[in-house]
C-alpha positions in Angstrom: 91.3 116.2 58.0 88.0 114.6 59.1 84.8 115.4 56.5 81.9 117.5 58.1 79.0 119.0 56.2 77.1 122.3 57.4 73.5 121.5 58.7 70.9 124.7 58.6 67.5 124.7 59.8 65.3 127.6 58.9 62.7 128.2 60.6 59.7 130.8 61.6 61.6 132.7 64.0 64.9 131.4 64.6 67.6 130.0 62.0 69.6 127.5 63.5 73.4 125.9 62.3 75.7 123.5 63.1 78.8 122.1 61.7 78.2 118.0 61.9 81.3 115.8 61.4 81.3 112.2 60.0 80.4 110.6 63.2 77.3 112.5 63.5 78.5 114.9 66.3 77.4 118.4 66.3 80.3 120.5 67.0 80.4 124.5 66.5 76.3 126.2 66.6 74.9 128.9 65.5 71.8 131.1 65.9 70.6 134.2 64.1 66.7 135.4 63.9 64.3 134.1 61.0 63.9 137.9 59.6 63.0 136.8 56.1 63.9 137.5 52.4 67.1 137.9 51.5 67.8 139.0 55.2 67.7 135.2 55.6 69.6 134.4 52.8 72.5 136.6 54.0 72.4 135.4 57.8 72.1 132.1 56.3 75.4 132.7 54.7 77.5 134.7 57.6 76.6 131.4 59.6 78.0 128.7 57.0 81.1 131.2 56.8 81.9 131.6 60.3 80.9 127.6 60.9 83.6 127.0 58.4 86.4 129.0 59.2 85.6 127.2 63.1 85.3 124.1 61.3 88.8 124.2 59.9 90.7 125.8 63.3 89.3 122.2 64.2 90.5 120.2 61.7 87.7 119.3 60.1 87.0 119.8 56.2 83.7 120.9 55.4 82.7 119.1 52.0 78.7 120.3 51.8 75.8 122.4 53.5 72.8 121.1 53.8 69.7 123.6 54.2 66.3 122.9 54.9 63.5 125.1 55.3 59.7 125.4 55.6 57.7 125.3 52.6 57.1 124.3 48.9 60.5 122.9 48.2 61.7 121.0 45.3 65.0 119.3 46.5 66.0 118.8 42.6 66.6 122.1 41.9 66.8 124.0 45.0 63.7 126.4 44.6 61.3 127.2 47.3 58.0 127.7 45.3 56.2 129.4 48.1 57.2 129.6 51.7 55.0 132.3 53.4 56.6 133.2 56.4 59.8 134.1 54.7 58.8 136.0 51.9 60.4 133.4 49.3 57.8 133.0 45.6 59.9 130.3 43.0 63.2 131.7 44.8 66.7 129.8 43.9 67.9 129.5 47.2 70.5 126.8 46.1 71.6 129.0 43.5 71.9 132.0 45.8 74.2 130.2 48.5 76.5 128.1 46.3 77.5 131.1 44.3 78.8 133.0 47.0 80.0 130.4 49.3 81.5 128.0 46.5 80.4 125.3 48.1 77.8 122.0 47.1 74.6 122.7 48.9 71.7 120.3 49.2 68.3 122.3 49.9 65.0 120.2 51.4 62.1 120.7 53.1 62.3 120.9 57.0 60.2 118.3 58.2 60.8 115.9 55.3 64.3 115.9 56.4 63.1 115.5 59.7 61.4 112.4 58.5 64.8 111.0 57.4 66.9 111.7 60.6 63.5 109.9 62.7 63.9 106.8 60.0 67.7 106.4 59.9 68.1 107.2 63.8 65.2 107.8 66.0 61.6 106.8 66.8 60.6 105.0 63.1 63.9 103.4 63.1 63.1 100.0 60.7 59.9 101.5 59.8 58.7 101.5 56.0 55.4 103.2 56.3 55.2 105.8 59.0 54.0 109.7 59.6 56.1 112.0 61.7 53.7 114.7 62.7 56.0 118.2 63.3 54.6 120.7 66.1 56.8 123.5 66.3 55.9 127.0 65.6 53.3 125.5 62.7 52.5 121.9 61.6 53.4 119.4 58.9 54.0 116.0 58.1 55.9 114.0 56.4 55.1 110.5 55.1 57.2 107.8 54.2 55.5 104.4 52.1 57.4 101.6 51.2 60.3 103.2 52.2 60.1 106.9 50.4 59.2 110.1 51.8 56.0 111.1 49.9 56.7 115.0 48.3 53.5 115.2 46.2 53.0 116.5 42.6 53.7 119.7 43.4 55.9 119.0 46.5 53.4 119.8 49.0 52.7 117.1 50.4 52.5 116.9 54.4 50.7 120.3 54.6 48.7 118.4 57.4 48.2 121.8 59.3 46.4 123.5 56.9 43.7 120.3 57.1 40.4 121.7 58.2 39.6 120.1 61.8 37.0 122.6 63.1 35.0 123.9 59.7 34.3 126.9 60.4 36.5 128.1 62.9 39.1 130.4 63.8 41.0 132.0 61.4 44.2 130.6 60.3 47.1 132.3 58.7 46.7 130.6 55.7 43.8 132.5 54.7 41.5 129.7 56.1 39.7 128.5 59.0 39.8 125.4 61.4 42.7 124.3 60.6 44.6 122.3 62.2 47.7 124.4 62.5 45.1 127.3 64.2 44.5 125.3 67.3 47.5 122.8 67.9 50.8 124.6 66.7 52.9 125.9 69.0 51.9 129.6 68.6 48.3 128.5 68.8 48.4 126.9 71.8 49.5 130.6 73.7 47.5 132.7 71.8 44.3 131.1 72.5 45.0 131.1 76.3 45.6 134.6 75.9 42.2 135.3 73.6 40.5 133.2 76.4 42.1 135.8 79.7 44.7 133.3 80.7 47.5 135.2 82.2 51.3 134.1 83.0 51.9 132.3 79.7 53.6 133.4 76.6 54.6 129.9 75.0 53.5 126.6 75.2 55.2 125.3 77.3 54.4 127.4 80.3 50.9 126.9 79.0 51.5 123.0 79.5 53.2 124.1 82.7 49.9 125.4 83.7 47.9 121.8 83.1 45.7 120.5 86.8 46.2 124.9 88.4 44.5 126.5 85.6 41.3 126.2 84.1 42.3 128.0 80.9 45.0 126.4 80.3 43.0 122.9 80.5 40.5 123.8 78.4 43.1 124.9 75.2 45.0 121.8 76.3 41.8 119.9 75.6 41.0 121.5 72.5 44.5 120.8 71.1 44.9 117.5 71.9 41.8 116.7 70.8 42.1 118.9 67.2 45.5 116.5 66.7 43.7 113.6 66.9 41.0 114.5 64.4 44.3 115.2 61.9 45.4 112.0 63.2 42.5 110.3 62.5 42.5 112.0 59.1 45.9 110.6 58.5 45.4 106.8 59.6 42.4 106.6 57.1 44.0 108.0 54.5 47.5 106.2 55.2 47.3 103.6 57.3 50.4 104.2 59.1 52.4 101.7 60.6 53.9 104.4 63.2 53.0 107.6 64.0 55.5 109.7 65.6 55.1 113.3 67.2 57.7 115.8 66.9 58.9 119.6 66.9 58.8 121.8 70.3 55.8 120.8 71.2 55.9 117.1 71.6 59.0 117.7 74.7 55.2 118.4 76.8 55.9 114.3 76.6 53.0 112.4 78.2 50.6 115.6 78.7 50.7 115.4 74.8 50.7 111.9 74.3 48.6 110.5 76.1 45.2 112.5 75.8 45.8 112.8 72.2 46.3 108.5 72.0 43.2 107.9 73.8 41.0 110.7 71.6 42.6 108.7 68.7 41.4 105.3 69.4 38.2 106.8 70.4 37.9 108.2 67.2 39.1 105.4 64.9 36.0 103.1 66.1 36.9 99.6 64.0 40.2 99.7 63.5 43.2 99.5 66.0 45.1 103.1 66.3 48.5 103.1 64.9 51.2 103.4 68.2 51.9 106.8 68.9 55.4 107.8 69.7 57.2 111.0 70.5 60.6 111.7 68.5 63.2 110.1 70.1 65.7 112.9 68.0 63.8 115.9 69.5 64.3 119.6 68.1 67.7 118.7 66.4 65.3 116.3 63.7 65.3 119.1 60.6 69.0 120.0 61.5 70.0 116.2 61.5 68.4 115.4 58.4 70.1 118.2 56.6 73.4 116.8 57.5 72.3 113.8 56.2 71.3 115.0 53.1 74.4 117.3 52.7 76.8 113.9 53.4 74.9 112.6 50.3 76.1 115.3 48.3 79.9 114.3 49.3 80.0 110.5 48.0 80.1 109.8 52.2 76.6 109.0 52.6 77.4 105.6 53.8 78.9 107.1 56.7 75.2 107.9 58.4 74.8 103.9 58.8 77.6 104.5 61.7 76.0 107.0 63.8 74.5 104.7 65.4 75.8 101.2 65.3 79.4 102.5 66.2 82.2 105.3 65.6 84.0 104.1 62.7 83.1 107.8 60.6 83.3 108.0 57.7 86.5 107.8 55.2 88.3 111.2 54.7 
């Protein structure tokens, strides 16, 4: 039988699954709503049961899951510390899938392992010092220098959404205010053209759908793009970057993102050249990538990664 490993992706409001074989293929998906706690945990479960059973009706052996998810991870043990928008405080999520499904699972944080599918198969391909910027439903980051993904003492590094870009403004879920995340994440966007009267929008992309007819919908443009590039200045100063890459649901608004947001950013930087900006060449499927490649290095088959895209040899069975 050909090896596969079980990629999840938790997220806000949607947990999404896939079974990935050796060549890097997603075959068999799944979807089931982000509902939090051990609700999660047990939808989390039905999927990597019914992705299995599918898996081997297809002749493929599932040797690992790989689950990442938002929040304070530690990727050693498999506890979230805190993750806020599932209800998880120092929670053994490793612990509470491999029991039941008697199977290896690797745990990690979702953008982080996005950060490894852009290095070993997207945009930062090659590069050794790069930020991937994540806008989906919030913001983070993850860094990579000299080759290693930065996690942080406490493994919270690449919180860049909770950086304060507006002090004193609006209120952010965090408890906060200005933060980055409360202007530029792809709830925010939405919301504020709602606070502001706009009408005919619900997410953001039909708020970007919107940009040159509505006035509205210009003006939170504006004042997203521009609060990313104060986080991206932030960033550059902090890191100099050799990349910078922009990811998650919101960077498919493709040159409407990337472009205001690279000319605030020079603008901003002053003396120094900005770092190029590209937008993830991987796309939604980063976090569910990178836990495939994480659960393959649970299997001994890790190797096998290095052939998704420099030919189909798979990996050995």
């Amino acid at each position: 039988m050909t090896g596969a490993v079980i990629a999840v992706d938790i997220g806000g409001t949607t947990v999404k699954a896939a079974v990935v074989d050796d060549r890097g293929r997603r075959r068999s998906r799944r979807e089931a709503p982000s509902l939090g706690g051990d609700d999660t945990v047990a939808a989390v479960r039905s999927m990597i049961d019914g992705l299995r059973a599918e898996a081997a009706a297809a002749g493929l052996d599932v040797l690992a899951a790989g689950v990442v998810t938002p929040g304070l991870v530690d990727a050693s043990t498999g506890r979230i510390a805190y993750a806020s928008n599932l209800g998880w405080r120092d929670f053994d999520l490793r612990g509470a899938l491999e029991t039941e499904l008697r199977l290896p699972v690797s745990v990690g944080h979702d953008v982080r392992a996005a950060g490894r599918a852009e290095a070993q198969l997207g945009a930062a391909r090659g590069a050794s010092d790069f930020v991937l910027l994540q806008l989906g439903t919030g913001i983070a980051a993850a860094v990579m220098t000299g080759g290693v993904l930065v996690t942080g003492a406490g493994s919270a590094a690449g919180e860049a959404g909770h950086m304060p870009v507006y002090p004193g403004g609006e209120d952010c879920p965090c408890g906060k205010r200005g933060c980055l995340e409360a202007y530029a994440a792809g709830a925010a966007v939405p919301r504020r053209y709602r606070a502001a009267g706009g009408t005919g929008a619900s997410t953001a992309r039909e708020v970007t759908a919107l940009l040159g007819r509505d006035a509205l919908a210009d003006q939170v443009w504006t004042e997203a793009t521009t609060a990313l590039a104060f986080g991206l200045n932030t960033l550059t100063m902090m890191l100099d970057p050799a990349l910078i890459v922009l990811g998650g649901g919101m960077a498919l608004a493709g040159d409407a993102l990337l472009k205001p947001v690279s000319a605030a950013l020079s603008e901003l930087l002053v003396w120094r050249a900005a770092p190029p900006l590209r937008l993830s060449s991987v796309g939604p499927a980063a976090g569910q990538l990178g836990a495939a490649i994480e659960a393959f290095a649970l299997t001994g088959s890790a190797a096998c990664v290095d052939e998704w895209t420099s030919g189909p040899a798979g990996c050995p069975e």
